[in-house]
C-alpha positions in Angstrom: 0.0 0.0 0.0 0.8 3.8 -0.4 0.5 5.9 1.6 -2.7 7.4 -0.1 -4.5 3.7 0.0 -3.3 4.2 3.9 -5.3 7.7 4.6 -7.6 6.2 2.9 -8.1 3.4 4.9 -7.8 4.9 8.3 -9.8 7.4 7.2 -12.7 4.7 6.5 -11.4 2.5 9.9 -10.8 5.2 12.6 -14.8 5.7 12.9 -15.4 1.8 13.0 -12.7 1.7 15.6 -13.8 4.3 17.9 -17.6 2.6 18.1 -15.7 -0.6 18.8 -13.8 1.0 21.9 -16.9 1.8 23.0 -18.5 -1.4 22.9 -19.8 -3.0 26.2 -17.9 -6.3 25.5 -14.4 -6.1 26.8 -13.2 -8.7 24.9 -14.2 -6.5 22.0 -12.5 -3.5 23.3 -9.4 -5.1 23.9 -8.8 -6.3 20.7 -10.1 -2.7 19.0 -7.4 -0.7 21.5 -4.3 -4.0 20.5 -5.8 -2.7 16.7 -5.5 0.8 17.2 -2.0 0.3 18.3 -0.9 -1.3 15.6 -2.3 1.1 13.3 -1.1 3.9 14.8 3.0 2.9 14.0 1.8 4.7 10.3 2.3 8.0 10.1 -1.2 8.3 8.3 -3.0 6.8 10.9 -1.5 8.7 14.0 -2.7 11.7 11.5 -5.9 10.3 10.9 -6.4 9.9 15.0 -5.1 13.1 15.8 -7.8 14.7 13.6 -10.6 12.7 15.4 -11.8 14.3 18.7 -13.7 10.5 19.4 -10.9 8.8 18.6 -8.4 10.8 21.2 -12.2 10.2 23.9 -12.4 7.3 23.2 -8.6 6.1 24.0 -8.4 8.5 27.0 -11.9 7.1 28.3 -10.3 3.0 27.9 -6.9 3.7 29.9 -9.2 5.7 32.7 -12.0 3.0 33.1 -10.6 -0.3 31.9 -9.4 -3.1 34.3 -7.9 -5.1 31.2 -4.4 -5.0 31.1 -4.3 -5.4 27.4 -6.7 -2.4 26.6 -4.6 -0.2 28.9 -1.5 -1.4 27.1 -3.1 -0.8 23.4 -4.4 3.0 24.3 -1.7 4.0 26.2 1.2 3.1 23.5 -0.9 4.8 21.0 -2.0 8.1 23.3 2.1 7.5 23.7 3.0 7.8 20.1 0.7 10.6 19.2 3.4 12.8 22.3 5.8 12.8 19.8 3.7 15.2 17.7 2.7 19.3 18.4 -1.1 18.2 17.7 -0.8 14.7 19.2 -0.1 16.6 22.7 -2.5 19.4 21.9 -5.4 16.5 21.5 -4.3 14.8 24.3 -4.5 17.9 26.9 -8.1 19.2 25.4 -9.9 15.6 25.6 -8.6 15.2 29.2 -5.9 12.8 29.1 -3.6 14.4 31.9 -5.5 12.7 34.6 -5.5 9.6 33.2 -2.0 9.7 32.3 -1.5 10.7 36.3 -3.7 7.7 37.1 -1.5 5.3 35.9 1.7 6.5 37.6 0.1 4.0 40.4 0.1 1.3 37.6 2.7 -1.7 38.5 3.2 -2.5 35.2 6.4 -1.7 33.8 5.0 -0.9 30.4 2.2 0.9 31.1 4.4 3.5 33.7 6.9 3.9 30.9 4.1 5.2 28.9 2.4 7.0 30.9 5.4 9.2 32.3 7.2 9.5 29.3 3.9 10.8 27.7 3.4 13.3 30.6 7.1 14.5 29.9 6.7 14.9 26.9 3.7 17.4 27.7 5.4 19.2 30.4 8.5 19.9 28.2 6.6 21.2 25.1 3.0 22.7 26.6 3.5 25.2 29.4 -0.4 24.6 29.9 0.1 21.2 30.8 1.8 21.9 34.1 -1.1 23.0 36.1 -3.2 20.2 35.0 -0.4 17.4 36.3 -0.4 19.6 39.4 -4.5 20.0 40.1 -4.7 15.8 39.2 -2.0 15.2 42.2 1.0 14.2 40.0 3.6 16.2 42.2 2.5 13.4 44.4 2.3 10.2 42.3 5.7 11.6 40.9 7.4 11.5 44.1 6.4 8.1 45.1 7.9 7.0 42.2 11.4 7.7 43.7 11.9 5.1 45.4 11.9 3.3 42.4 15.5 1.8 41.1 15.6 2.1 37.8 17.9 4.9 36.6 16.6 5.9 33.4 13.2 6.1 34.6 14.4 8.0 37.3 15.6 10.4 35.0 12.6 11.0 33.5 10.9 11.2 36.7 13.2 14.1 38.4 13.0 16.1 34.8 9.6 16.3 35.0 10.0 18.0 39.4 12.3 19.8 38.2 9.7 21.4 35.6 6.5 21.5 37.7 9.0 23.1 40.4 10.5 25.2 38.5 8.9 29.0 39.8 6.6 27.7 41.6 6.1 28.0 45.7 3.3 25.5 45.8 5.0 22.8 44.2 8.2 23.5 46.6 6.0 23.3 49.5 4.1 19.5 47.8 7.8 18.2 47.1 8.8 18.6 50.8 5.5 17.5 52.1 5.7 14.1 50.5 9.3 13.4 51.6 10.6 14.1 47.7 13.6 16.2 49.4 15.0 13.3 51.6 14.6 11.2 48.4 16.1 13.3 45.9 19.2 13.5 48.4 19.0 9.6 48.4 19.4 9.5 44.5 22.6 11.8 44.9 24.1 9.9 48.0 23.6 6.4 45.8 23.9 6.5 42.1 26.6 7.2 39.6 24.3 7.8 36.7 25.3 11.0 35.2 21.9 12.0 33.7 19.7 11.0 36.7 22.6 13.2 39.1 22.5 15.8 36.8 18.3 16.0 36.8 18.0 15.2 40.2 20.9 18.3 41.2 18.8 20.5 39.2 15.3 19.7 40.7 17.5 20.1 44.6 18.5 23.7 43.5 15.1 24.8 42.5 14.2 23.9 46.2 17.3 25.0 47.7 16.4 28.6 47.4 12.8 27.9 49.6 13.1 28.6 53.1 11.1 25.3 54.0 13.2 22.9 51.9 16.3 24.2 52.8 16.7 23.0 56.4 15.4 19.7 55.6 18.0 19.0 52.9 20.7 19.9 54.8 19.2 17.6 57.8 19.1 15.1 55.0 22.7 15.1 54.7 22.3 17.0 51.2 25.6 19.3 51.6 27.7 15.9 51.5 25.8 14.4 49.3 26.3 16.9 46.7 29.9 17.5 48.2 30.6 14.0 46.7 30.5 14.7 43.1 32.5 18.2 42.6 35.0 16.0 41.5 33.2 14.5 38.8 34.4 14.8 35.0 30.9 16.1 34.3 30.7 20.1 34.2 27.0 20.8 34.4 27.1 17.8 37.3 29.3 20.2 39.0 27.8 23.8 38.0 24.3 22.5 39.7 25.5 20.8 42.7 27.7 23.7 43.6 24.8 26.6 42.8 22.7 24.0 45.0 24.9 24.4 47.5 25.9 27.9 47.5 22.0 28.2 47.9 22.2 26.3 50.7 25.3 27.4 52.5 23.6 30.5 53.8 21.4 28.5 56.5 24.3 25.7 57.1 26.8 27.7 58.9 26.1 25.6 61.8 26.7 22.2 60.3 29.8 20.4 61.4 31.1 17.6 59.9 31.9 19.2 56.5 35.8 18.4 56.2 35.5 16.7 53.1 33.5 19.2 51.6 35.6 22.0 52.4 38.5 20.5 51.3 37.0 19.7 47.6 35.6 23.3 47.5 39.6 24.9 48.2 40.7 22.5 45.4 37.9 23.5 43.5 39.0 27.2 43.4 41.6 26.1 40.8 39.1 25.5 37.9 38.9 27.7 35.4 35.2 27.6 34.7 34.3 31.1 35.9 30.8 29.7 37.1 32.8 26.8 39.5 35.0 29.4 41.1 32.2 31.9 41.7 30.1 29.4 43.5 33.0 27.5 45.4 33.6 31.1 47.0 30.3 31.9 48.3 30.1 29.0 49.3 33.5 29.1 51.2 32.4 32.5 52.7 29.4 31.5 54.5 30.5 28.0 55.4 33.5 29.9 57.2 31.3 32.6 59.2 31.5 32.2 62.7 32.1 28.6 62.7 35.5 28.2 63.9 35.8 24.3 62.9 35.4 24.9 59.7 37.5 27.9 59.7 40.6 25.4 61.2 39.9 23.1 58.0 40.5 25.4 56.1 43.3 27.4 57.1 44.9 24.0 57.8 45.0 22.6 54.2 46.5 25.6 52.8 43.4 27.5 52.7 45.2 30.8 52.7 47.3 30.8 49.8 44.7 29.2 47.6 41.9 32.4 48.7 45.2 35.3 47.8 45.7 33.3 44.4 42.2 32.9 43.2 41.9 36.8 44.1 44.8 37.5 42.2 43.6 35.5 39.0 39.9 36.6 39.7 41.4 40.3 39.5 37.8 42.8 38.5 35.4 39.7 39.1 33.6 40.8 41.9 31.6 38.0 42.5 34.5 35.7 43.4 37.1 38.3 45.3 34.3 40.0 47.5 33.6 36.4 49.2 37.0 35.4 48.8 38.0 38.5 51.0 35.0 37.8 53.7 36.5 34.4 53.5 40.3 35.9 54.5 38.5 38.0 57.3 36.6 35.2 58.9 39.5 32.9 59.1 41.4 35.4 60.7 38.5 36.6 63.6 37.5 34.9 66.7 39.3 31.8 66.5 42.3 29.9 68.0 44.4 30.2 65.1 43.5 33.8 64.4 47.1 35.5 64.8 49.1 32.8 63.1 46.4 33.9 59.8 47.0 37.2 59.9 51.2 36.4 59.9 50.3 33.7 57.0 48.3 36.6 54.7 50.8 38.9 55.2 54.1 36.8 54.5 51.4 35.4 51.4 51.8 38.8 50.2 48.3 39.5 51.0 48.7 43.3 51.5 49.5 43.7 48.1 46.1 42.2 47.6 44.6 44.4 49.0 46.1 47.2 48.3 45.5 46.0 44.5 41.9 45.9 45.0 41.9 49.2 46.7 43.1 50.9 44.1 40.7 49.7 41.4 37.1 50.7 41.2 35.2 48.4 43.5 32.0 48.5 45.2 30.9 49.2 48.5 30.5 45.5 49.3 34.2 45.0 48.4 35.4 48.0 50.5 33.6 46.9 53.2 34.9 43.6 53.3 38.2 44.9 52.8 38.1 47.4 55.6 37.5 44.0 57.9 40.0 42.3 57.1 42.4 45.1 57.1 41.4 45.6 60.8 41.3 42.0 61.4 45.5 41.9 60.6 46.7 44.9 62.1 45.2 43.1 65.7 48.4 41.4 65.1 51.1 44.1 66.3 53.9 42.9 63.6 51.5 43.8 60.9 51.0 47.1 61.7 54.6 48.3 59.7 53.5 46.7 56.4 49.9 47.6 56.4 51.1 51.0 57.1 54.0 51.1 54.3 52.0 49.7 51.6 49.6 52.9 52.1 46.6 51.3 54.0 46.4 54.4 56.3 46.0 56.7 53.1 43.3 54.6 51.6 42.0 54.1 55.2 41.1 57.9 55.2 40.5 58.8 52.1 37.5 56.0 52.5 36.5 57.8 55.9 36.4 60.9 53.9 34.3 59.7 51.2 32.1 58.1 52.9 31.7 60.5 55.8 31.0 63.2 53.1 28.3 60.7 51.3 26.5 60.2 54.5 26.1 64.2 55.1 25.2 64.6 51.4 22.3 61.7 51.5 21.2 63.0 54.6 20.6 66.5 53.8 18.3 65.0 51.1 16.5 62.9 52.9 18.2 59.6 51.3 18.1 56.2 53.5 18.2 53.5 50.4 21.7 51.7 51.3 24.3 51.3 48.5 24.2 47.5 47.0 23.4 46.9 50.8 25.8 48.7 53.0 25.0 51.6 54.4 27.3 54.4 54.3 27.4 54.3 58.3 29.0 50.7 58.0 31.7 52.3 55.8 32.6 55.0 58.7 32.1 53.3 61.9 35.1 50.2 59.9 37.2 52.9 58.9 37.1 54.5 62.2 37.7 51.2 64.1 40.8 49.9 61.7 42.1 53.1 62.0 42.2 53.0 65.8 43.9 49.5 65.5 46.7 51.1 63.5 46.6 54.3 65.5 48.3 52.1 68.3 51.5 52.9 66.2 53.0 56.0 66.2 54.2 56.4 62.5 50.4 55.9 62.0 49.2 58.7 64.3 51.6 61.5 62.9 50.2 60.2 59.0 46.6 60.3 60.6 47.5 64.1 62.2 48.9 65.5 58.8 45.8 63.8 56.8 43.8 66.4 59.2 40.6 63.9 59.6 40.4 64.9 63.2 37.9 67.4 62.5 36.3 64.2 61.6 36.6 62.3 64.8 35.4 64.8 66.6 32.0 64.8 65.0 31.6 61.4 65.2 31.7 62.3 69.1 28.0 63.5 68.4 26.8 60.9 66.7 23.5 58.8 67.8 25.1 55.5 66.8 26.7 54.1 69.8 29.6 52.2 67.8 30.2 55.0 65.5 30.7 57.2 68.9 32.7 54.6 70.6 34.9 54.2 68.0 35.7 58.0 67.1 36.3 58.2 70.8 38.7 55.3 70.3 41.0 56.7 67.9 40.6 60.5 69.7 42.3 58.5 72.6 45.3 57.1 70.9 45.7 60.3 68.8 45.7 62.7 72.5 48.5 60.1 73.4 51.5 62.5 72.2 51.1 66.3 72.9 50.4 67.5 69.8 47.7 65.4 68.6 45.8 66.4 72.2 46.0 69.6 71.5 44.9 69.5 67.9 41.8 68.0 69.8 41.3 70.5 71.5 41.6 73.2 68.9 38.5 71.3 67.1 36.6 72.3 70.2 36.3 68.4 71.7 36.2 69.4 75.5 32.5 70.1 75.1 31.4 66.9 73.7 33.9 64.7 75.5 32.9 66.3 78.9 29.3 65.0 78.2 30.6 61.7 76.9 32.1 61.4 81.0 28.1 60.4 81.8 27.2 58.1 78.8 25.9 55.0 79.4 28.4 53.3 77.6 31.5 52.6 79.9 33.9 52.2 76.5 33.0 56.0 75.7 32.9 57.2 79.4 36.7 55.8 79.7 38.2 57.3 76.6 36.7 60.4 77.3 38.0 60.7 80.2 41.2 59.6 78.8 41.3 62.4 76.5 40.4 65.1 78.3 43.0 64.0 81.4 45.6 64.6 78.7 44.6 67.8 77.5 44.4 68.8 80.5 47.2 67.2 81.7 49.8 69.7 81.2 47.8 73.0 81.4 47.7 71.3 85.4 51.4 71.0 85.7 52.0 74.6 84.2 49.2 76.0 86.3 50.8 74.3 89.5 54.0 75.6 88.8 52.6 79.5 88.4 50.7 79.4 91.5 52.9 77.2 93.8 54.4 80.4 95.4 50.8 81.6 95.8 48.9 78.3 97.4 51.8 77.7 99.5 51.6 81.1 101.0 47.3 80.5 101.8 48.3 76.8 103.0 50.9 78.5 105.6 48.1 80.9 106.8 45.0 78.4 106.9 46.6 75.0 107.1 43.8 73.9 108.9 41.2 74.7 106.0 42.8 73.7 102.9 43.8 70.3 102.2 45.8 68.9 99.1 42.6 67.4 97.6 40.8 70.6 97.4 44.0 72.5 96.6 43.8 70.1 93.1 40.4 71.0 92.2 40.6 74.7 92.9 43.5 74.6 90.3 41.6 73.2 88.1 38.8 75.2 88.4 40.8 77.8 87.5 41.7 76.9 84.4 37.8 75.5 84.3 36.6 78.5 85.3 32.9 79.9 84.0 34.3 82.2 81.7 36.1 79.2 79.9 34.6 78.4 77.0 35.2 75.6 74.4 34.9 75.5 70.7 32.3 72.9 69.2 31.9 71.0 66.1 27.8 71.3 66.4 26.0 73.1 64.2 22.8 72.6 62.6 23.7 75.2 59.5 26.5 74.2 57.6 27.6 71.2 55.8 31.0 70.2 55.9 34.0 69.4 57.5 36.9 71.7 57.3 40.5 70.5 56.9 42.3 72.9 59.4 42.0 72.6 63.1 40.8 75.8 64.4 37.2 77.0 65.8 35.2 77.7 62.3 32.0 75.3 62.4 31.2 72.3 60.8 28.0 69.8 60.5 26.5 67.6 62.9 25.4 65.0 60.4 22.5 62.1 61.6 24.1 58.7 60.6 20.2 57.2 60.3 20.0 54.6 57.2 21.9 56.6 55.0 22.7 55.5 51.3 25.4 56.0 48.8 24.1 54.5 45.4 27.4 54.4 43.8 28.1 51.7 40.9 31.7 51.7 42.2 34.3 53.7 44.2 37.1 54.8 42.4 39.8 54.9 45.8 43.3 54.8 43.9 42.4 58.0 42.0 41.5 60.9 45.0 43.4 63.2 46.5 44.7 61.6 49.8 46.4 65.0 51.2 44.7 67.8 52.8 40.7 67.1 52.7 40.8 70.5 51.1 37.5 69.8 49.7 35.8 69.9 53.0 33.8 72.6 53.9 35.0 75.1 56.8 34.3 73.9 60.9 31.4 75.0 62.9 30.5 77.7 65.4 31.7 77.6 68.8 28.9 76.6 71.1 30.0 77.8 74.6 30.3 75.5 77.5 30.6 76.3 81.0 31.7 74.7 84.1 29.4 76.6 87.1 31.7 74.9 89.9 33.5 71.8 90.7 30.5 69.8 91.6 29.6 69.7 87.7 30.1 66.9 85.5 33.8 66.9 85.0 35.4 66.6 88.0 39.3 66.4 88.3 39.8 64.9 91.7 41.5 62.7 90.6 43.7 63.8 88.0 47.3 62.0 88.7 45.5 58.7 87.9 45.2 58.3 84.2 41.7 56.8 83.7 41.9 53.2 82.2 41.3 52.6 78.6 38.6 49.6 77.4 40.5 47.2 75.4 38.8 47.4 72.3 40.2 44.4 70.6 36.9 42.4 69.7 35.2 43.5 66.3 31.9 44.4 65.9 29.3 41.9 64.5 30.0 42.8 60.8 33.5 41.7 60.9 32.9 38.2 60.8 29.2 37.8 59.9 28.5 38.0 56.4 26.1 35.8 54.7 25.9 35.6 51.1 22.2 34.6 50.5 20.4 32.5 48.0 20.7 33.0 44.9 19.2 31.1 42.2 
């Protein structure tokens, strides 16, 4: 026969056959749908059938109601062959065939589940509409049942089509993890060597690794191993999806021990040169590593170090590997046992030069950020102090606190509060401020800070709400006041005021270095005073020996020079908006510090002017301040005992607490 004599006879057949599938005798029925099989291996009649509405009812009405093997097996190999065509699956969704099709995912017949969900793939992978029918007939469910199965192939199939009914969709997240499928789908990784089925499976497990609900019980499932086991498999998309699965995941497993093996394959992995393998094996790296100090001594033990300074080095603008890369660097070397022996190992690995590399190229505000921890996290260890400073760390340090102290007035003044790629500008300040008080312990890097002339700066940080902000200007103020000349360019910026108040705040950190301070400033104005009036006070002791005693004799000279005519320049004013470079009594600022943004694409650091600050507006008003008697707030009774300093050695939260999150 041609194939005219063929459409012609399934034209003439396919109306006989469809009263036949109809017929009340089974036997009958049977032997039409075994017929109909046959005849639909022709190209004409699968065209003939697809162009007969009955037909298509007819077949999905035998494999819904029939108990007869042998009809289910006839319609469901032809509804199976008509998949392969555009109007095949078209006919199949409009006469209702994906509930039947889900109905016989239950079927224990090997043939007749091949069919079936081979046919529903095929409908999920080329009809977008056919989705929310499998969902509404309870497929997710059928579907996940069927992982326990052992076959691998059909396995394959079976994960494709979760992945796709997954795929965007919360609900089918949420039906996945109700029936167990998460636990199972981490079974299939932890057990097979099937590349395909890994592959589909990896990608239906990062769909669900970026939902809150799945996430926790994947990991509990031992999923981070699981998928741990095959980055060293020859397969590249094996290994692009299990490490964006668990990138996704690493965010909520910072508390999961047991991850040595892991950690080691994701430091090797560093060394591929798939830009996609790198990026994720450093996110990864960076969250795994914050604030567990395990998993920090894993990897700083297998050479963890060098291999982070390398890959930045290679990575060079890439962003998206260096900035975890450097929150990896400052992690390993915070809050842990082996803290001080990292921060030797990055600097003898040549890590300042990192740094300083990345410094001086445009980089975002999540970059700088990160670098400003780590910068502070290595000068904690005294020896480093030198290099950081020679390599121009201090410069850069400032001309960062200048920027983004001048950013944070700007966006204030207009009302601005949207952070930066999320940092806020006040993040930028108060780890500036704080890394430069670690250096500041050095006195090469106090006469560099005192010739930058930020202290106008530090002084109006004194005023600021934020409690860190102010404990750490008060910080640096202190180390600065510790040679003469720094203390009194303090006082010039009119600091007495503000650090006088600071004696009461709640805070003991601030109270103490204010009081610091202001005992050297007034330090040698005592000792002067005492030697003008010696002659004097000895003369009323002689006469009234039995009035005066040494105590009071203290505090009268010092309410001399703290007399109620003193007065004390300020750095608070509501008026003007800037911060002036030379230390003398013109007004500046006070600046809130509340949410404020800097949307900047990147900071260009290597290319300002790290000098003077001559683009700062001039200093503030005086606001006068005066001491009624010595029963005020500053008392001096005490004045030959230097007040003790807090040791400010632990960072604050950011330093070693950054989570990369999900991201799909």
């Amino acid at each position: 026969m041609d194939y005219q004599d063929d459409t012609d006879l399934a034209t003439h057949a396919i109306p006989q056959l469809t009263k036949l599938l109809s017929d009340e005798d089974q036997v009958v029925v049977s032997q039409a749908a075994m017929m109909v099989h046959q005849l639909s291996k022709k190209e004409s009649f699968r065209q003939a059938i697809m162009n007969s509405p009955e037909m298509l009812a007819a077949l999905v009405r035998a494999i819904s109601t029939s108990n007869d093997l042998e009809t289910t097996k006839g319609a469901i190999g032809t509804i199976h062959k008509l998949s392969h065509h555009h109007q095949g699956l078209l006919a199949i969704l409009k006469n209702g065939g994906v509930p039947a099709l889900v109905q016989l995912l239950s079927s224990q017949v090997e043939s007749v589940l091949f069919f079936a969900i081979t046919t529903l793939h095929n409908l999920l992978l080329h009809k977008e509409e056919s989705k929310v029918a499998v969902r509404h007939a309870g497929g997710l469910q059928k579907l996940v049942t069927l992982l326990r199965r052992n076959n691998v192939k059909f396995l394959t199939i079976v994960t494709d089509c979760l992945q796709i009914l997954a795929y965007g969709n919360q609900e089918s997240k949420l039906i996945i993890l109700a029936s167990q499928g998460s636990s199972e789908l981490v079974r299939i990784m932890r057990t097979y060597d099937y590349e395909k089925l890994l592959w589909t499976t990896s990608r239906v497990l990062k769909v669900l690794s970026v939902c809150s609900s799945n996430k926790p019980v994947i990991i509990e499932s031992g999923g981070l191993l699981a998928l741990g086991k095959h980055l060293r498999s020859p397969s590249l998309r094996l290994v692009q999806n299990c490490l964006w699965t668990l990138r996704n995941l690493s965010d909520a497993a910072t508390k999961v021990s047991g991850l040595d093996d892991l950690l080691v394959s994701l430091v090797e992995t560093l060394s591929s040169k798939d830009i996609q393998v790198v990026t994720c094996a450093s996110g990864i790296l960076s969250n795994l590593t914050c604030n567990n100090e395990w998993n920090k001594k894993v990897v700083y033990e297998i050479g963890g170090i060098d291999a982070l300074i390398r890959t930045i080095l290679i990575a060079e603008d890439r962003e998206e590997i260096t900035e975890p890369l450097v929150c990896t660097l400052r992690h390993l070397t915070s809050k842990s046992g082996f803290s001080d022996r990292a921060r030797r190992d990055i600097i003898e690995s040549n890590g300042v030069q990192v740094i300083i590399k990345l410094l001086n190229a445009p980089c975002s505000w999540p970059l700088v950020k990160a670098l400003i921890g780590l910068i502070r996290n290595l000068a904690l260890y005294p020896s480093n102090i030198e290099p950081l400073r020679e390599c121009g760390t201090v410069h850069h340090l400032i001309q960062l606190l200048m920027r983004g102290f001048q950013d944070v007035q700007k966006r204030t003044g207009n009302g601005s509060q949207k952070p930066s790629h999320g940092v806020r500008m006040e993040e930028i300040v108060e780890g500036t401020v704080n890394t430069l008080h670690i250096l500041s312990r050095d006195s090469y890097t106090r006469t560099i800070i005192r010739q930058q002339m930020v202290i106008p700066i530090f002084v109006q940080l004194l005023y600021n709400d934020i409690e860190n902000i102010q404990r750490a200007a008060a910080a640096v103020l202190c180390e600065l006041s510790v040679e003469k000349e720094g203390s009194d360019m303090i006082e010039q910026e009119g600091a007495t005021a503000i650090l006088t108040e600071l004696l009461q705040s709640r805070n003991e950190g601030v109270a103490s270095y204010a009081a610091t301070i202001l005992f050297r400033i007034n330090e040698e104005k005592t000792q002067n005073c005492t030697k003008r009036s010696s002659g004097s006070i000895n003369h009323q002791l002689f006469q009234e020996e039995n009035m005066w005693n040494s105590d009071f004799e203290m505090v009268a000279e010092l309410q001399e020079i703290l007399s109620s005519d003193q007065t004390y320049s300020s750095v608070y004013n509501q008026e003007t908006s800037g911060v002036h470079s030379n230390h003398g009594s013109q007004p500046f600022q006070q600046q809130g510090f509340n949410q404020v943004p800097v949307e900047m694409p990147g900071l260009e650091i290597g290319t300002h002017d790290s000098g003077n600050g001559s683009s700062y507006s001039a200093l503030l008003e005086a606001m006068e301040v005066t001491m009624a008697d010595t029963d005020s707030d500053l008392n001096f009774n005490n004045i030959n005992q230097l007040p003790s300093t807090p040791q400010d050695n632990q960072a604050t939260e950011w330093y070693d607490n950054t989570i990369l999150k999900s991201e799909f």
